[in-house]
N, C-alpha and C positions, 0 to 999 in steps of 0.2 A: 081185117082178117083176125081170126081167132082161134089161138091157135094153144090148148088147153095142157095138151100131152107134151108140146114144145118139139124140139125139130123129128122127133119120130114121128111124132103125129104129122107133122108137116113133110114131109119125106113122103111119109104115104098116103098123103093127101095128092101130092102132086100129080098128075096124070103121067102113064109112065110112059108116055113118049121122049118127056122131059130127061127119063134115066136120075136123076139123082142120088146121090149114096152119103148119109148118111158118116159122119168121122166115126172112127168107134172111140179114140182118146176126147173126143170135144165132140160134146153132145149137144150143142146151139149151131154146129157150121155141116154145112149139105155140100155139096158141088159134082160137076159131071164133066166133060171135056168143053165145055163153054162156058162156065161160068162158076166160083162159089158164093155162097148166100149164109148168113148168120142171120141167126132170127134167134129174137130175144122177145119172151109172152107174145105182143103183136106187130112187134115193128120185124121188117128183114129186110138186110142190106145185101144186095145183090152187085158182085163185082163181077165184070168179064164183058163179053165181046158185046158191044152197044147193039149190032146186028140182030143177034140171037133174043136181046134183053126187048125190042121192040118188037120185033118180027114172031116170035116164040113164046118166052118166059110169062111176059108180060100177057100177050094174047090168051094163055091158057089157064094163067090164074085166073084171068077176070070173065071166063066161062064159066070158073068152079064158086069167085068170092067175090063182094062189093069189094071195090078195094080204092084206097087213094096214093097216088105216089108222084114223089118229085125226083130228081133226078141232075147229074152238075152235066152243064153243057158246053161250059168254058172255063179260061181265066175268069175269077173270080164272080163264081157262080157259089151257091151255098146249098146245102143239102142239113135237113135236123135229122138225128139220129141219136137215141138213148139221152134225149136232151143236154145236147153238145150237137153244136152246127160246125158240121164240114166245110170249109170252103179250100176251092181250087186256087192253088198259086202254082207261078209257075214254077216252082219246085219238087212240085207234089202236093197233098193238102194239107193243110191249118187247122187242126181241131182247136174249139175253144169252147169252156164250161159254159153249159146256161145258152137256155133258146133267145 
């Protein structure tokens, strides 16, 4: 995805079933009653109900954009983001520098 104007453009890129609303203090983070999402130039990290994120978020982007994404499924599952990988412990997650 690409996304040029950054989360305005992307806000209103979204179909507006989705509802998303834009922060007005922090201009990279969206969210709506299911989910918030930070999008940085092309990556967006989407946190909220796994439901919504397969069944919805996901389906509606990828009518509008090619897209690819991964996703943490367990303990110690890893997700890249802003090149720094996530991963799940069971604490919560483990960010560490460097894909």
């Amino acid at each position: 995805m690409e996304f040029v104007l950054g989360i305005k453009h992307f806000v209103r890129a979204l179909p507006l079933s989705l509802a998303c609303h834009g922060a007005q203090n922090s201009p990279c983070l969206a969210r709506n009653q299911h989910c918030c999402v930070m999008v940085h130039v092309d990556d967006v990290m989407f946190c909220g109900d796994a439901d919504y994120w397969v069944n919805i978020f996901l389906k509606k982007l990828q009518e509008k954009y090619p897209i690819s994404h991964s996703q943490l499924q367990g303990v110690r599952s890893e997700i890249q983001f802003l090149k720094r990988t996530l991963k799940r412990v069971d604490t919560g997650l483990a960010p560490t520098p460097g894909a």
